[in-house]
C-alpha positions as CSV (number, residue, x, y, z in Angstrom):
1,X,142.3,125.2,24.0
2,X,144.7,124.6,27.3
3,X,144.6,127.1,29.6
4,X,146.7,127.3,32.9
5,X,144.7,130.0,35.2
6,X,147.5,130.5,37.6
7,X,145.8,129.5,40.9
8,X,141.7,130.5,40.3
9,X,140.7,130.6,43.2
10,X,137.6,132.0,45.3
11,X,139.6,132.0,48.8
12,X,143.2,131.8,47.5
13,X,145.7,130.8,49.9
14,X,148.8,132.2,48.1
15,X,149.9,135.4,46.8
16,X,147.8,135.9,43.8
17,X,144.6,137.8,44.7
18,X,141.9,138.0,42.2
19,X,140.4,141.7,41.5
20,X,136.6,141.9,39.5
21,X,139.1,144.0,37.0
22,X,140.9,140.4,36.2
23,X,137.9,138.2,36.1
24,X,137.1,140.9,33.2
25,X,139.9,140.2,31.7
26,X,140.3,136.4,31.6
27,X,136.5,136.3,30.3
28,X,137.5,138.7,27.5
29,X,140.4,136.4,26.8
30,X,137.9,133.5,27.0
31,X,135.4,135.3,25.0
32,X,137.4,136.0,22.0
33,X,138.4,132.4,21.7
34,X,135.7,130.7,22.5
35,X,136.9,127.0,22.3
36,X,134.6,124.2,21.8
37,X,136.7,122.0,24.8
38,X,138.9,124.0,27.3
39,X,141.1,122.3,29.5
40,X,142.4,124.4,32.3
41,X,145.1,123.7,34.7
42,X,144.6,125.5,38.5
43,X,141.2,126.2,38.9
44,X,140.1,125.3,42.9
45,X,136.3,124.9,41.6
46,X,133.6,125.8,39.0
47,X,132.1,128.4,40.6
48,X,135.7,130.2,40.2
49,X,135.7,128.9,36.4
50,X,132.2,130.1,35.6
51,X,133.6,133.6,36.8
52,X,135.6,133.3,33.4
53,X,133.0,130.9,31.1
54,X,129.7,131.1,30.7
55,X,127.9,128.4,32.5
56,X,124.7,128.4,30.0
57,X,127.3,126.7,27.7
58,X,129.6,124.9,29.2
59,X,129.7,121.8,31.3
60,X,132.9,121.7,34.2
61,X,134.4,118.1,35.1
62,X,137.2,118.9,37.8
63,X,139.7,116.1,38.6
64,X,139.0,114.1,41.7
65,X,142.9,116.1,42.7
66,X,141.4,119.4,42.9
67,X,141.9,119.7,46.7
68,X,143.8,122.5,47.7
69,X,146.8,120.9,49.7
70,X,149.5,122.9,49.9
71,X,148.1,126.1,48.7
């Protein structure tokens, strides 16, 4: 499964501001699916991610370009 988060971030530095309501949400999304391998596009870290996935089950490998320039 791809996924592209639209800027996940725990300290976002653009206009989309993450309530508790839509971490709900994306983990209910993520939840119904449940994919063996995810592949998701911005994401600023894991800890953001295992707001969505549980981390008892799944391991995160970030790309060495996950710095937040021009964010």
């Amino acid at each position: 499964m791809t996924w592209n988060f639209q800027w996940l971030a725990d300290h976002p530095k653009n206009d989309i501001q993450r309530a508790a309501k839509d971490y709900q949400a994306l983990k209910q999304i993520f939840l119904t699916h449940q994919p063996d391998v995810l592949a998701f596009q911005e994401v600023n870290s894991a800890k953001s991610l295992y707001r969505v996935i549980p981390k008892e089950q799944y391991q995160v490998f970030m790309s060495s370009r996950n710095d937040e320039r021009g964010r």
